[in-house]
C-alpha positions as CSV (number, residue, x, y, z in Angstrom):
1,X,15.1,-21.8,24.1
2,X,16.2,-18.2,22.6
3,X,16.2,-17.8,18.7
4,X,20.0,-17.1,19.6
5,X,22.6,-17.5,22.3
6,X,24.7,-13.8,22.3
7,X,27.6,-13.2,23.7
8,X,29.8,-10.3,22.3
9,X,31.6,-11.1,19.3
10,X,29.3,-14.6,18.7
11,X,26.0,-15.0,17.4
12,X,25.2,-19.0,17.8
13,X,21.8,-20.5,16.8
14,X,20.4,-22.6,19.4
15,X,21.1,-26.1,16.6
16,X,24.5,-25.4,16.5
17,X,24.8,-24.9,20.2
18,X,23.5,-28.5,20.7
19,X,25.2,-29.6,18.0
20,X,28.7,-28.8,19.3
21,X,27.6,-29.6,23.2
22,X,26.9,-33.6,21.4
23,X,30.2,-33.6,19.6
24,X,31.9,-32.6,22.9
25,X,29.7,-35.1,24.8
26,X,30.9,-37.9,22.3
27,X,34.2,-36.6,21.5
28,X,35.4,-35.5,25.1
29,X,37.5,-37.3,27.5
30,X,36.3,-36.4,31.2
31,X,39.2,-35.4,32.9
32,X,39.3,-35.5,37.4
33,X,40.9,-32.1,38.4
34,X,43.0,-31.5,41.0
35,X,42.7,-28.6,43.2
36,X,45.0,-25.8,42.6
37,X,45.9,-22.2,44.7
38,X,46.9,-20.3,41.4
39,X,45.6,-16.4,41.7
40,X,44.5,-15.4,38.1
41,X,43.2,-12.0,36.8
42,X,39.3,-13.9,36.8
43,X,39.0,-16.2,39.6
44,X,36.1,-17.9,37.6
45,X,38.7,-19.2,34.7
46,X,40.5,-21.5,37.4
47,X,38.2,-24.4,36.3
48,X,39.8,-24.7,33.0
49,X,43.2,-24.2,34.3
50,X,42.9,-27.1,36.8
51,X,41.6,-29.4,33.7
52,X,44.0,-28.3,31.3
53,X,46.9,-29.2,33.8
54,X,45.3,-32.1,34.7
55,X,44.4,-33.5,31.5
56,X,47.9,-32.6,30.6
57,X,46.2,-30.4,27.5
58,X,48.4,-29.1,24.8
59,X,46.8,-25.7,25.2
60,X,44.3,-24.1,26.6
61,X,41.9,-22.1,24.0
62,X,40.7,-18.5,25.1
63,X,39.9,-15.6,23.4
64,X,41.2,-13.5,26.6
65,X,44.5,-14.9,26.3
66,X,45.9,-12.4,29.4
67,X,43.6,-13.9,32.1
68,X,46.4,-16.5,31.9
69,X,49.5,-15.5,33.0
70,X,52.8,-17.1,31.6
71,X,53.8,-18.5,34.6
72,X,51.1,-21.7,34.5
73,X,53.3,-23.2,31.9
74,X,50.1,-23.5,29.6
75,X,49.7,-22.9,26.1
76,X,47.0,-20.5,26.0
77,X,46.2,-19.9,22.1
78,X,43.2,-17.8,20.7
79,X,40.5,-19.6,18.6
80,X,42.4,-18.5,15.2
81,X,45.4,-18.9,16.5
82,X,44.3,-23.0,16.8
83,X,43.0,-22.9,13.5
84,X,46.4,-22.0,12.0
85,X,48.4,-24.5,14.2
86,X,45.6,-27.1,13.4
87,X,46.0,-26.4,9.9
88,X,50.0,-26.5,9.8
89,X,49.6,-29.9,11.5
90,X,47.7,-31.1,8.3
């Protein structure tokens, strides 16, 4: 395994990668997608559409917010933007 897993604008050590793939593992409910036509910016963020919709989600967390278009009636919130609802909700 890499010393690190890089993508721009996040540095993860490979611990905390496994560490957060087990807490989603344990955590997560698996959620059966249904199919859907919708034509987005990148074709390849359909998958987490289809389960957001289908897992009725309360919004959808991405730090490319546009790719997302109003008009899918999703909640589409950036990572801070989470961590300040999460917090209010306290």
């Amino acid at each position: 395994m890499p010393r690190s897993w890089r993508v721009p604008r996040f540095e993860l050590e490979p611990a905390d990668v496994s560490e957060v793939l087990r807490q989603l593992e344990a955590d997560g409910e698996r959620i059966a997608t249904t199919s859907s036509r919708v034509q987005l910016p990148d074709p390849d963020d359909l998958a987490f559409v289809e389960v957001a919709r289908s897992g009725k989600a309360d919004a959808l967390v991405s730090g490319n917010a546009r790719h997302f278009p109003e008009r899918l009636g999703i909640d589409v919130l950036s990572p801070r933007a989470l961590l300040q609802r999460l917090e209010a909700e306290k």
